[in-house]
Each structure stands twice: as C-alpha cells, then as structure tokens.
C-alpha positions in Angstrom: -48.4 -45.0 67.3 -46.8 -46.6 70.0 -43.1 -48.6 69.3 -43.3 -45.9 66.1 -40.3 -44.2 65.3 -40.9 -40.5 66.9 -40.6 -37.8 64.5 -38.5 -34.7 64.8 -40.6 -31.8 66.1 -39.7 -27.9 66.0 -39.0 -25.9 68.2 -41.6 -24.1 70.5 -39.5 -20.7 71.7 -37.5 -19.1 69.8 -33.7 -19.2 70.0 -31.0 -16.3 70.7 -30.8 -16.2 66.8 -34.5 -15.8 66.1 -35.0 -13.2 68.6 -32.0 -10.8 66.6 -33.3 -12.1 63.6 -36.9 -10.0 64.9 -35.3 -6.8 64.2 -36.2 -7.0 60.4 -39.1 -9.6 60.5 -40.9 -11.6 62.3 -39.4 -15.2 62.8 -40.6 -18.0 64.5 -39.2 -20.5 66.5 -37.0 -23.2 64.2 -37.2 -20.5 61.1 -34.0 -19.1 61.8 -31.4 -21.2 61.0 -32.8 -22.1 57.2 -33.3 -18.2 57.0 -29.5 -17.7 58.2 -28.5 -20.6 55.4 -30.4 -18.9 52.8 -29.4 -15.3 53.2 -26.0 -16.9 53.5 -26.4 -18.3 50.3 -27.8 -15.1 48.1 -25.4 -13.0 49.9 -22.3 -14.8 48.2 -24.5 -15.3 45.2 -24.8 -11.6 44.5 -21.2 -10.8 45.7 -19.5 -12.9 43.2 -21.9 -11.5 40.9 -21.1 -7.9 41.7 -17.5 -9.1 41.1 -18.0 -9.6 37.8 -20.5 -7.2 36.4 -17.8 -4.4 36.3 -15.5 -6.1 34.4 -18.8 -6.3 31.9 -18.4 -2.7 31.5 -15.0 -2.5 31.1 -14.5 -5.5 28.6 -17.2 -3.9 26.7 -15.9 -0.6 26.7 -13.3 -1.8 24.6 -14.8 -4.1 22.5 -14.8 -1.4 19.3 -16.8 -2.5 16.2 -16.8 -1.0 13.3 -19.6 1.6 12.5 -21.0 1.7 15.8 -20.6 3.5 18.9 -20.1 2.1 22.7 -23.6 2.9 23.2 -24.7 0.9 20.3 -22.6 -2.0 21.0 -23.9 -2.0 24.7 -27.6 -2.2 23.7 -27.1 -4.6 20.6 -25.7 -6.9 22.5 -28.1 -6.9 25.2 -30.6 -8.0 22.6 -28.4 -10.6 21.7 -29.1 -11.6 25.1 -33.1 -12.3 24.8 -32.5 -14.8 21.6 -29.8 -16.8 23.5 -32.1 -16.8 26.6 -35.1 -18.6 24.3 -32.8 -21.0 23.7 -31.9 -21.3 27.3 -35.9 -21.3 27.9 -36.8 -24.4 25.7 -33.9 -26.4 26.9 -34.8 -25.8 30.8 -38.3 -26.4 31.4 -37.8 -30.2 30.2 -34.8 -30.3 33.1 -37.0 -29.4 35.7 -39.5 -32.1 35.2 -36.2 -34.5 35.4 -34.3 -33.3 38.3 -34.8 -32.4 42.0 -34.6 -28.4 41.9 -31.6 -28.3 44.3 -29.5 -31.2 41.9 -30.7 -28.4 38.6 -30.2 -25.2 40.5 -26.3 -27.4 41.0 -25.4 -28.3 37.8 -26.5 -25.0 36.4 -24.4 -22.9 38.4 -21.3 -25.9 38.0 -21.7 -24.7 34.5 -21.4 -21.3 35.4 -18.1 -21.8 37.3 -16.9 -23.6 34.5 -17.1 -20.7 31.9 -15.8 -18.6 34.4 -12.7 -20.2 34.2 -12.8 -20.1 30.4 -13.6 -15.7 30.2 -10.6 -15.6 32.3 -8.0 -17.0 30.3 -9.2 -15.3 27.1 -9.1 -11.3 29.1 -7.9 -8.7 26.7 -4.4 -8.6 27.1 -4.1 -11.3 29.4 -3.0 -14.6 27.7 -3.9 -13.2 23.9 -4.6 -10.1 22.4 -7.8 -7.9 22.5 -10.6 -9.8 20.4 -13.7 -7.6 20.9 -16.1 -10.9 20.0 -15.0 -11.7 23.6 -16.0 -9.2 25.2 -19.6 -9.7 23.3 -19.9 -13.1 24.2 -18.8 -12.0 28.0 -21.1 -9.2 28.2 -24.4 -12.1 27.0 -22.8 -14.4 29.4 -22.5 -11.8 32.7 -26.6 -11.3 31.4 -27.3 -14.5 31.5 -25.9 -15.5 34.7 -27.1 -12.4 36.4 -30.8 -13.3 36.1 -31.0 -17.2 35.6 -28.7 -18.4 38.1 -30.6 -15.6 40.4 -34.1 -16.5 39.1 -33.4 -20.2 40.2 -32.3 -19.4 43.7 -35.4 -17.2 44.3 -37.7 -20.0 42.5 -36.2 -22.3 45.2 -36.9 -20.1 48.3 -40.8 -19.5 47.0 -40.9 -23.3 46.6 -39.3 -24.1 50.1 -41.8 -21.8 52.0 -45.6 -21.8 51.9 -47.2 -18.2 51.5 -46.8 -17.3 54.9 -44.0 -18.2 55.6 -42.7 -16.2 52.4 -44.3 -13.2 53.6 -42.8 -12.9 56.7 -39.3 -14.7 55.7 -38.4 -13.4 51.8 -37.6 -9.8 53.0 -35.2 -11.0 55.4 -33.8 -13.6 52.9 -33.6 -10.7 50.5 -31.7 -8.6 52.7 -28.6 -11.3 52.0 -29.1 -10.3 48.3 -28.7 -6.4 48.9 -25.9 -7.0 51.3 -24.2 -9.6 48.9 -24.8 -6.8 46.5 -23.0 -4.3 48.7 -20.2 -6.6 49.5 -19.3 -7.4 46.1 -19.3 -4.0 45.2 -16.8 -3.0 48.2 -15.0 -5.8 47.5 -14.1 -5.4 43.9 -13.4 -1.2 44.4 -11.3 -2.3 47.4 -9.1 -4.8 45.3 -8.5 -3.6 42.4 -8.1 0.3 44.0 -6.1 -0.9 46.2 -3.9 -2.5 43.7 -4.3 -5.8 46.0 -6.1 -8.0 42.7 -5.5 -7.3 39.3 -8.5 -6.4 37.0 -7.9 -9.7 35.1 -8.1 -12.1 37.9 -11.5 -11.0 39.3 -13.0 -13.6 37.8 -10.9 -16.2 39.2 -11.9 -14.6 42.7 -15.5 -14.6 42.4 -15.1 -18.8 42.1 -15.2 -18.8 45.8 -18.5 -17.0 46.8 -20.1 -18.6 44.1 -19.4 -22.5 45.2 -19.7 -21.7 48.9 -23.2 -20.3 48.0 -24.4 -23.6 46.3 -23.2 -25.3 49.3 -25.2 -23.2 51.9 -28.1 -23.6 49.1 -28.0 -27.2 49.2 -27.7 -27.3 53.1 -31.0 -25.2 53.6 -32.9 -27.4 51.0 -32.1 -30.6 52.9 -33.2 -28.9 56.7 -36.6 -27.5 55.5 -38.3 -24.3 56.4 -38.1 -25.3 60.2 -35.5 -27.5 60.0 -37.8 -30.8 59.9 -36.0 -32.1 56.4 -37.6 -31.2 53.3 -41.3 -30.8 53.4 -42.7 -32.1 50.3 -46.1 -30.7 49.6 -49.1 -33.4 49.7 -50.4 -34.2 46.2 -53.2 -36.9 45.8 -51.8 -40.0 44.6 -52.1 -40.6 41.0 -52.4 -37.0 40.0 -49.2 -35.3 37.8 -47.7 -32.3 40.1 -48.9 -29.0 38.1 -47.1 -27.9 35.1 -45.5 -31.2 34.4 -45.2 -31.9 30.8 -45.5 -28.6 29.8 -43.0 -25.5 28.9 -43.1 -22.0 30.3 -44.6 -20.3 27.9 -47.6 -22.5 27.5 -47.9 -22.1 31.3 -47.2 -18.4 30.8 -50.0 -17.6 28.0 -52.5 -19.9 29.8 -52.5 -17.9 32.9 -53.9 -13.9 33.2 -51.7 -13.6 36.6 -48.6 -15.1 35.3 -48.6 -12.9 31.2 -49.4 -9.8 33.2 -46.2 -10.3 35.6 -44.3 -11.3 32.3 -45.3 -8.1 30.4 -44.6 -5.4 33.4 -40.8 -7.3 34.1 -40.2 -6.4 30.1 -41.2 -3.3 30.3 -39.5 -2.4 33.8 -36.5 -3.9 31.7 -36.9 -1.6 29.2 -37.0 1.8 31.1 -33.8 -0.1 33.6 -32.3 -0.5 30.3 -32.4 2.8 28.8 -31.4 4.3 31.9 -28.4 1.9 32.1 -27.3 2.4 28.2 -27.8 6.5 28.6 -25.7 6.5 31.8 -23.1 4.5 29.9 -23.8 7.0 27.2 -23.2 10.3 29.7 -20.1 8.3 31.1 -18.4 8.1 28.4 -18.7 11.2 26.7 -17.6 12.6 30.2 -14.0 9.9 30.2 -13.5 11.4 26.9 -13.7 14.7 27.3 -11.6 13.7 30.6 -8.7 12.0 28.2 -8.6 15.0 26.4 -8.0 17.5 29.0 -4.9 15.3 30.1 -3.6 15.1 26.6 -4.0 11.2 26.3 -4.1 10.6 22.5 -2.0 7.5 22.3 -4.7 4.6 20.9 -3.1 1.8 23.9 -3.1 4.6 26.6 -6.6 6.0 25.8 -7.8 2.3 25.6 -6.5 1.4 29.2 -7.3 4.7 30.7 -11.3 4.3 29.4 -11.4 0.6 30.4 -9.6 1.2 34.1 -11.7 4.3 34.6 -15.2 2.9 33.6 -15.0 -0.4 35.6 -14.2 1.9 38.8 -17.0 4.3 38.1 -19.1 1.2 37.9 -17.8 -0.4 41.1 -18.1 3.0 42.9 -21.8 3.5 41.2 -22.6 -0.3 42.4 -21.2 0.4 45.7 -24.0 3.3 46.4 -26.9 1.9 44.5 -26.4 -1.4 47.0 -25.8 0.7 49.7 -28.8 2.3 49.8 -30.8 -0.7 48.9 -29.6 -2.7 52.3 -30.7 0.3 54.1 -34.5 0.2 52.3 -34.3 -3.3 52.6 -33.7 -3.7 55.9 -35.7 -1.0 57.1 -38.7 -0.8 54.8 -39.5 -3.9 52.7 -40.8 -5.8 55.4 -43.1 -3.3 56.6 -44.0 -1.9 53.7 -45.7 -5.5 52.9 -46.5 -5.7 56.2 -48.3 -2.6 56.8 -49.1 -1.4 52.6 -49.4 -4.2 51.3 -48.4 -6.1 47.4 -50.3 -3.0 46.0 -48.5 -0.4 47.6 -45.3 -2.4 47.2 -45.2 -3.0 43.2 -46.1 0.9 42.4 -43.2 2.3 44.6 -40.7 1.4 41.9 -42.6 3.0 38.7 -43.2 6.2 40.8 -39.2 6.7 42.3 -38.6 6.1 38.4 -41.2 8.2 36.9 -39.5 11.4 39.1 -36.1 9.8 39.1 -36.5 10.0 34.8 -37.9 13.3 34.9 -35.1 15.2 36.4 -32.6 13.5 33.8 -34.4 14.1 30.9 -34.2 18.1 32.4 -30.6 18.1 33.1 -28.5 15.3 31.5 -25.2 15.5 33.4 -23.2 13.0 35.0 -23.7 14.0 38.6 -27.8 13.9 38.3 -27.8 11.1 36.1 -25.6 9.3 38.9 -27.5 10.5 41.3 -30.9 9.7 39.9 -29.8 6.0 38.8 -28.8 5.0 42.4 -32.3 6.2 43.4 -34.0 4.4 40.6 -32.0 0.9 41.1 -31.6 0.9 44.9 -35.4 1.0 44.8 -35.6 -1.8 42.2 -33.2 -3.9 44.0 -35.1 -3.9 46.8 -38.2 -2.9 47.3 -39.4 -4.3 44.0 -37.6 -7.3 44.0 -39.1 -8.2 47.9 -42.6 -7.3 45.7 -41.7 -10.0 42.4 -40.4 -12.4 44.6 -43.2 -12.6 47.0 -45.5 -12.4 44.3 -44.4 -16.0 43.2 -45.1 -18.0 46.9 -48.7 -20.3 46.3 -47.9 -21.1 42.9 -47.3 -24.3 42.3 -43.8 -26.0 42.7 -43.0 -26.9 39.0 -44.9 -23.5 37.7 -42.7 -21.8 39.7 -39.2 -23.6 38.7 -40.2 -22.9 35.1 -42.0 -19.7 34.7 -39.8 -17.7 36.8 -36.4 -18.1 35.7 -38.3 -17.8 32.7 -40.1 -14.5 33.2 -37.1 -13.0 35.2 -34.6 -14.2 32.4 -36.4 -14.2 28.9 -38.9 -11.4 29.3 -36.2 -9.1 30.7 -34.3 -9.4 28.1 -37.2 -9.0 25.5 -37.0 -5.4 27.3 -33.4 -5.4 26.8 -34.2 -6.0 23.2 -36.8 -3.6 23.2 -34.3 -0.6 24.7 -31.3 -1.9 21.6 -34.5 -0.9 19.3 -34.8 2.4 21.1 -31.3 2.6 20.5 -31.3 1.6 16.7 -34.1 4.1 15.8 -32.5 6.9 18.5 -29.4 6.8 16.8 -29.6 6.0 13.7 -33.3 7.6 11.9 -33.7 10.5 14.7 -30.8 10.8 15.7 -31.6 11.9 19.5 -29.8 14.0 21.9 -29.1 12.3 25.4 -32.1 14.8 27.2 -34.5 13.3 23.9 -33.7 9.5 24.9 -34.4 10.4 28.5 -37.7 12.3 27.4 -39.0 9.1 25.7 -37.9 7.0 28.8 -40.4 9.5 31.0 -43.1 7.9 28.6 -42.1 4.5 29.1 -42.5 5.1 32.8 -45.6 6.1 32.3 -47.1 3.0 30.7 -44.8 0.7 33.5 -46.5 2.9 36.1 -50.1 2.5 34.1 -49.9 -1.3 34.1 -48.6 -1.9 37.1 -51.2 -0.2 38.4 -53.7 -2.8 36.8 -51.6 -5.6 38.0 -52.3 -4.4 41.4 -56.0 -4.1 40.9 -56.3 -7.6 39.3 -54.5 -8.5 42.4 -57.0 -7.2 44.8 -60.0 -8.7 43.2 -58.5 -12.0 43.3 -57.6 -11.5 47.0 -61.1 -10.8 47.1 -62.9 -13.4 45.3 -61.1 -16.5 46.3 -60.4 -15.4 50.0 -57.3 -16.5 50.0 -53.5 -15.4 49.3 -53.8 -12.0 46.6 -51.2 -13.1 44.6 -53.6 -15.1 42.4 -52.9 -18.5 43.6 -56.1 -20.1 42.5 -55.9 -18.6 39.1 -52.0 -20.0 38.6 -53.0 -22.9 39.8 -56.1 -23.2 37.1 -54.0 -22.7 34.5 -51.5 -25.1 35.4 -53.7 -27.6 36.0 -55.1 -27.0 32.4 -51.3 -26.6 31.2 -50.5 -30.4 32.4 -53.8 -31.6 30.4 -51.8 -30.5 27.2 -48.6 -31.7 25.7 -45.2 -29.8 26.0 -45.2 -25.6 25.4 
C-alpha cells in the first residue's frame, strides 16, 4: 500500500558467508547469519557441557557406597535420573504454554548456572570433605542438564525453521554441536593436563560458554530464519495453537509417530548405556590393576590416583569420540539426508552398533572396547542425532517444545533405567562376566535395529500417503489437534 511502512525484505544473492557456508550445505541468501548464531550457540552449549561431564566420572568414581560396586553405583544412579526427569516432565509442559520458548529455554538454563555454582563449592575435598551423596546428586544433575537443556535448544531450531529449511540448515547447525563437543573435550584435557585449571574449578569455567550460548540463542530467535524478525506461523483466529492445554505424554500416547520415536530413543539409551556402564566397568578394573602394579595401597592415594586418572581417560575418550563425529558431520550428514534419505539415516546408528557390540562381546579389553565405543558414539552424535532432530521439523510449535525435551530427556532415561535393571539382575542373580553383559547388549541391538527399521517404513508410507514431508507431519498434527480437545496429560 502506498504511504505503508515498507517491510524488510531478504536478501536475493548470497553473501561471502553463505557462499563458505555451501561447503557443508546448501544455504540461501539471508540464511547464514541465523545459521552462524545458532551453531554459535550449540557450539558453546556442548563445550561447557563437555567441561563437565568428566568430572561426572570422576566424582562418581569416588562416591563409594556400601555393598555396591562403581559399576552398580554408576547405573543406579542413572535410574535415579528417569524418576527425577518425570518430575521435571509434569512441571514443564504447563511452562511452555506460559512463556515465549526463548524467555523458558532462559530461565531454565539461569537455573542451570545457578547449581553450577552450588556443585562447585561442595567438590570432594574442596571446601568440605568427601560426601559421596554429592557426587550422586551431581552425577543426576550432569544427566539432567545434558539432555534437557540440549533437548530445548534443538526444540527451538525445529520450531524456528519450516521443514525445508530444517533439512537443508540442521546438519550445518549441528556441526556447532559436534565441534562444541570436540572443543570442550580439548579444552578440559588441555587444562587440567596442563596443570593450567584445577579439576575443582572446571565447573566455575564452563559458566562462560554456557551464558554466552543463551545470548547468541536469544539473538538468532529475535532475527528469524532469514533475518526478517521472528516469523510467527499463521494460525486461524480463534483456534488454540496445537498441544495447548495438554502434557507430553498425552500428546505422546495419542500419536503413532511421536510413541514410536519415544520407544526407539529408550531403547538406543539402553544399549548407549550398557556400553557406557561396561566401559566404565573395563576401565576400572584396568586403573586397578594399574594401582597395583605401582604399589599404591594407601586408601587417600588410591582414591586420588582412580579419580585423576578416570576423568583424563574420559576427557581423552571424549576428545576422539567428538573428533570423529565433526568429521562425519561435516562430511556425511548432510548428504547422507540429502542423497539417502531419513530411512537410510536412522538405520546407520543400530548397524555401526550392532558390529561395534559384536566385536566387544568377543574380546572385552580396554583397547577394543575404546576403540569400539568411539565408533558407536561418534556415530550417534552425529549422524543419528542430524536423523532425531530432523525428524521433529513440521510438527507443530508447542508439540514440539513439549514432547521433545520430553522424549529426549524422560524416555532416555527410562533406558537408563532399563540398563541399572540389566545391571541389578547381571550382577547380582547371574552374576555375568564383562563378555556375557556385552553378549546380551548384541541382543538389544538387535531389537533397536528391528524397530528402527519399522520406524523407517512407517515413515515412508506416510511420505507416501499424505504427499508431503515423511516425517509424519499430518499424523502429529492429528493427534495434537485431538490432544488440545482434551484437558491437561
């Protein structure tokens, strides 16, 4: 209209930025900057994350109770983690439907920050003496954090682009996660190797990545996808957004698409889990045998010799599992979706674990198991992860802001749970060898790479059917459109 206000427009060629930007995917003119922002943003995420989540090992290393071993503190407390998450679950979905999701992804990571501070004055040996409920209630909170605060930051990038956009833009986005990942790792052998940090103040470290990553987060919400603002999507007027009104389970068990996604992350989490607690497992049987051969019996010595030489097996074992998941994501995701397809996409990770599994469970030593693990996780950091985050881009906004940190957070942790049972029944009524609990992971692989297999089918035939985006769009949106018909979940 003439005398009207004119509105900003993007960008019709693509800047110096975009075109470098090409090398990993394709970007169009005004994408990059958001892009940059975002990667920004998940690349500090998951370095101050990688910051911490050796001292997880290390504080629970030492945490010694009574009756049970390292193994079976590890894995209990991980199940620990999946009730304190339903908690978490109930309490969240009613915040979504109240706050903007940049102002809740804010104040939840604020909190994080905040008991931060609070792990670090209460350190073994740092201000008081070695309580092992701390390092419990650090290792549920390093859980926690590690998926929610994750989840949400993903739920925001499938929210801020449409499916198309997602599919060309996510891989490079998540190439800021694997890097993060990598720097974090590098960052905490570097320091504490290098005698440049003490162990202890890590956490006080990792305060900076995390706040400058909520403020690049909340920068690349306000520009938009193209930098045109925030690009609300049109809803007719009158009508309640989808999902409003209602929790994520109800959305979850309404919903084919969205219970099938919920039941293949548990059980990923479960064989991931079992690998983790059986590497811990061959780790420390290997730093005992270790302290032995050097003749350290004292209880203090032996206790800071296990804790300093876990946490830098863990940050040199990080290290190459991110390594090598930069290089597959920046090289392969986004072609691999390009060119494969979801299909292709979600069955790479069950298959590198299926063989990865196989050769442990025939020769249980350190160096395979090592070997084998940074297979199986690079993969699952990136490949996979490009695969479940994709998979989340046409459903709609508030689904998404409540299933995903739900399904990423809660049903992980039900295979967390799942893997302290494995535990509980491998320990203590079988009493399994390390090769038997890597046996009965082969089987779990199996079943992961079984239903996987149908979640890629039922993907296809909705691709099919409804002509539009395979990720089952139309079918989310069904249920949650039935979802905000009912009262609360």
């Amino acid at each position: 209209m003439q005398g009207a206000e004119a509105e900003p427009s993007a960008p019709t060629s693509p800047s110096g930025l975009e075109r470098v930007l090409r090398i990993f995917t394709e970007v169009r003119p005004g994408e990059g900057r958001t892009a940059l922002l975002l990667f920004g943003s998940v690349f500090l995420l998951l370095c101050s994350y990688y910051l911490i989540k050796p001292l997880r090992e290390g504080w629970i290393a030492v945490s010694a109770v009574a009756a049970l071993s390292k193994m079976e503190v590890k894995a209990y407390t991980s199940f620990g983690q999946a009730i304190l998450l339903l908690i978490a679950i109930r309490a969240y979905a009613p915040l979504v439907d109240r706050w903007k999701r940049v102002d809740l992804l804010s104040r939840v990571t604020v909190g994080c920050m905040v008991c931060m501070v609070g792990f670090w004055l209460v350190q073994p040996d740092f201000f008081i003496e070695n309580l092992p409920i701390t390092g419990i209630l650090f290792y549920l909170w390093v859980g926690m954090f590690g998926v929610f605060v994750v989840a949400q930051f993903w739920a925001l990038v499938a929210d801020l682009y449409d499916d198309e956009q997602g599919r060309r833009l996510v891989p490079l986005v998540a190439i800021g996660a694997t890097s993060g990942a990598v720097a974090g790792s590098w960052l905490t052998e570097t320091l504490v190797h290098g005698k440049i940090v003490a162990t202890e103040k890590l956490l006080v470290v990792a305060l900076v990545p995390l706040a400058l990553s909520l403020l690049l987060t909340r920068r690349a919400d306000s520009r938009g996808p193209r930098g045109l603002g925030g690009e609300a999507r049109p809803r007719p007027p009158g009508v309640a957004p989808q999902g409003a009104g209602r929790g994520a389970f109800g959305l979850i068990f309404s919903s084919r698409l969205l219970l099938a996604i919920a039941l293949v992350t548990m059980l990923l989490n479960w064989v991931n889990t079992n690998g983790e607690n059986l590497l811990f497992r061959v780790v420390q049987e290997f730093l005992s045998e270790e302290a032995q051969s050097r003749g350290i019996v004292d209880p203090a010595a032996l206790l800071g010799f296990t804790r300093a030489e876990t946490a830098a097996f863990y940050g040199s074992f990080y290290f190459w599992v991110n390594v090598s998941a930069l290089v597959l994501q920046s090289f392969v995701a986004s072609r691999l979706l390009k060119y494969g397809g979801f299909g292709v996409m979600l069955l790479v990770a069950p298959t590198i674990s299926l063989l990865a599994y196989s050769a442990m469970a025939v020769v249980p030593v350190l160096a395979v198991v090592k070997m084998m693990k940074v297979a199986d996780n690079a993969t699952d950091y990136s490949i996979s992860n490009t695969a479940r985050n994709v998979l989340w881009l046409p459903v709609p906004p508030l689904v998404k802001l409540k299933v995903k940190p739900a399904v990423d957070s809660l049903f992980a942790r039900a295979g967390d749970g799942l893997s302290a049972l494995t535990v509980l029944v491998g320990v203590q009524v079988l009493d399994l060898g390390t090769g038997g609990f890597f046996a009965f992971t082969v089987l779990l692989v199996v079943g992961w790479l079984a239903l996987a297999s149908v979640v890629a089918r039922e993907h296809a035939q909705l691709a099919e059917g409804v002509g539009g985006p395979p990720e089952g769009g139309v079918a989310v949106a069904g249920a949650a459109q039935a979802a905000g018909a009912g009262g609360r979940g």
